[in-house]
N, C-alpha and C positions, 0 to 999 in steps of 0.2 A: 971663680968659685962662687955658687950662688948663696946669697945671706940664710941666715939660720933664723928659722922663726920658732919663737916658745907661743906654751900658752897658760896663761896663769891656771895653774888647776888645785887651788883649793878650797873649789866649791861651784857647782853649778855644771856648764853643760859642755863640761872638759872634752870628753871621748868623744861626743856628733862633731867639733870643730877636728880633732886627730884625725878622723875618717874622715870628714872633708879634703882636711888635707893631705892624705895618704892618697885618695884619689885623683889627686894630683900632683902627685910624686913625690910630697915631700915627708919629712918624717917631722914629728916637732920635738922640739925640749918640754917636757913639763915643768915649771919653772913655779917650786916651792919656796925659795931659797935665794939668798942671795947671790951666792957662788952659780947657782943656776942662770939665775937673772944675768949677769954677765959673761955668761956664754950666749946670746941668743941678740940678732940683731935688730927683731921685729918681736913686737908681744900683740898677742890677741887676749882679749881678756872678755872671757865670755857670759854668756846671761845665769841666771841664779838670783840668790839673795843677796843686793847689795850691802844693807845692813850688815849683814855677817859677814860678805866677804871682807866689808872694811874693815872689820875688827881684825880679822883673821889676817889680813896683809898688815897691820899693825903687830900683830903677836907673833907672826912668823918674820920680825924685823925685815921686812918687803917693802912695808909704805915708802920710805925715805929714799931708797937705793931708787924706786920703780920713779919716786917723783923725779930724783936728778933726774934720769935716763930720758924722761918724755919731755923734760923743758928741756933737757939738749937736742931734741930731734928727734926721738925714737919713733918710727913707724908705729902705729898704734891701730888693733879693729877691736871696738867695743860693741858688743851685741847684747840690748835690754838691761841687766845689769850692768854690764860694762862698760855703755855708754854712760849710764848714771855715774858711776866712777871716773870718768876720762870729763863730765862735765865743769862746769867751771862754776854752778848751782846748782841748788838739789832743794825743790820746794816739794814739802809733804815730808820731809826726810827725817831722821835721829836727831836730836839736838847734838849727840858726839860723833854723829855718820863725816865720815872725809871722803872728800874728791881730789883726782889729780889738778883739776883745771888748764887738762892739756887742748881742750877746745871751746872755745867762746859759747858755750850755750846752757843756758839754765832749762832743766828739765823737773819737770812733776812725773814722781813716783805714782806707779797705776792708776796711771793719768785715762784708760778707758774702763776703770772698775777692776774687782774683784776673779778670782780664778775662773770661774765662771760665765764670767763675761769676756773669756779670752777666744779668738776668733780668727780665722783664716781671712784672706785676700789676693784680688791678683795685684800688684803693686805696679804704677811706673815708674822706671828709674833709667830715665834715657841715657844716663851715664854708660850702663852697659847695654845699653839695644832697645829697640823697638819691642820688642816681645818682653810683655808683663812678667816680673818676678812674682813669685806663691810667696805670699808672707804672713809668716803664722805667728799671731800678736799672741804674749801669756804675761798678763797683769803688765803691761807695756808701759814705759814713760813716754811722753810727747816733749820735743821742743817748747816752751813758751817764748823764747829769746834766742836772736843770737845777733854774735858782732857780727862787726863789720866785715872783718875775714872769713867768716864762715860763709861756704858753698852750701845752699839745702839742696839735696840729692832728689829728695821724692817726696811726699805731701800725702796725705790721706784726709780724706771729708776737704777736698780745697783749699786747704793753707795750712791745715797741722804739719809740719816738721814732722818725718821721722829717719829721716836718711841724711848725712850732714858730713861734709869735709873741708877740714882746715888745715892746708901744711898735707903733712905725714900721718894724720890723724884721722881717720873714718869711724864715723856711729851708725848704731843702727837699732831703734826701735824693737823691730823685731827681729825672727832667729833663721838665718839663713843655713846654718848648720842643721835645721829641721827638715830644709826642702832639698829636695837632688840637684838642684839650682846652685853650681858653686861658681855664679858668677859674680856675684859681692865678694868673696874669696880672692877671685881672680883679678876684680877689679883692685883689692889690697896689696896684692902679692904685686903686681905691675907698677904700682907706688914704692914699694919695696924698693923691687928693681932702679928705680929712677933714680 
């Protein structure tokens, strides 16, 4: 039976990561809810406004249940906001903004400027291949930190972090659900599976 993956959708770039994954076969749980949240054995939690999504998984009684689940192991892909939420810092942030701290790394919020200054690339990320991922940065956080467990995946300008795995937990700066490229996808789901 293969694992059931949700995706937090209440707020941000829910339906590009469901397409993603429909196009590889899978269907996902939307996972507003508690009772949601424990049907599903992988959560993606996608990019948007983390500020609000914080609030928002705090108001839909979400924070608490989603934190057990990810310090017991829960398979986790955070994309731009998400990753902000799965970090274990958050510099630039809400003084009442919450994190999971399900991976070692302190990140700064639109850490490369304003909507504006958001911006395509080809990315490496030898994790899944030779051939550059298209990564489309929107008001992006960067790595400033990470432990000692964390794996950095792919680098931009030389040393910036923006691709990161520790455990069962994958970030990602930018939005892989933008590009037809669902091999960050794939590379998560194979985590999954493991």
């Amino acid at each position: 039976m293969s694992p059931t993956i949700g995706i937090l959708a209440l707020q941000g770039a829910v339906d590009l990561h469901a397409s993603a994954l429909a196009r590889l076969d899978i269907e996902a749980v939307m996972v507003r809810t508690p009772t949601q949240l424990d049907t599903v054995d992988a959560l993606i939690l996608p990019g948007g406004e983390s500020s609000a999504m914080s609030k928002l998984l705090v108001l839909n009684g979400l924070f608490d249940p989603l934190q057990i689940r990810l310090h017991d192991g829960m398979p986790a892909l955070g994309t731009c906001a998400g990753m902000i939420l799965l970090a274990a810092g958050v510099l630039d942030g809400r003084a009442d903004q919450r994190s999971f701290a399900a991976i070692d790394i302190d990140v700064r919020r639109n850490a490369f400027g304003r909507q504006n200054d958001s911006f395509e690339t080809e990315l490496e990320l030898p994790e899944i291949g030779e051939v550059p991922i298209h990564a489309v940065f929107i008001r992006a956080p960067v790595v400033e930190r990470t432990g000692a467990e964390v794996e950095v995946l792919a680098t931009i300008d030389g040393d910036r972090p923006v691709a990161c795995r520790q455990g069962a937990v994958i970030v990602t700066s930018f939005h892989p659900e933008l590009a037809d490229d669902l091999r960050v996808h794939e590379l998560f789901l194979a985590g999954v599976a493991a």
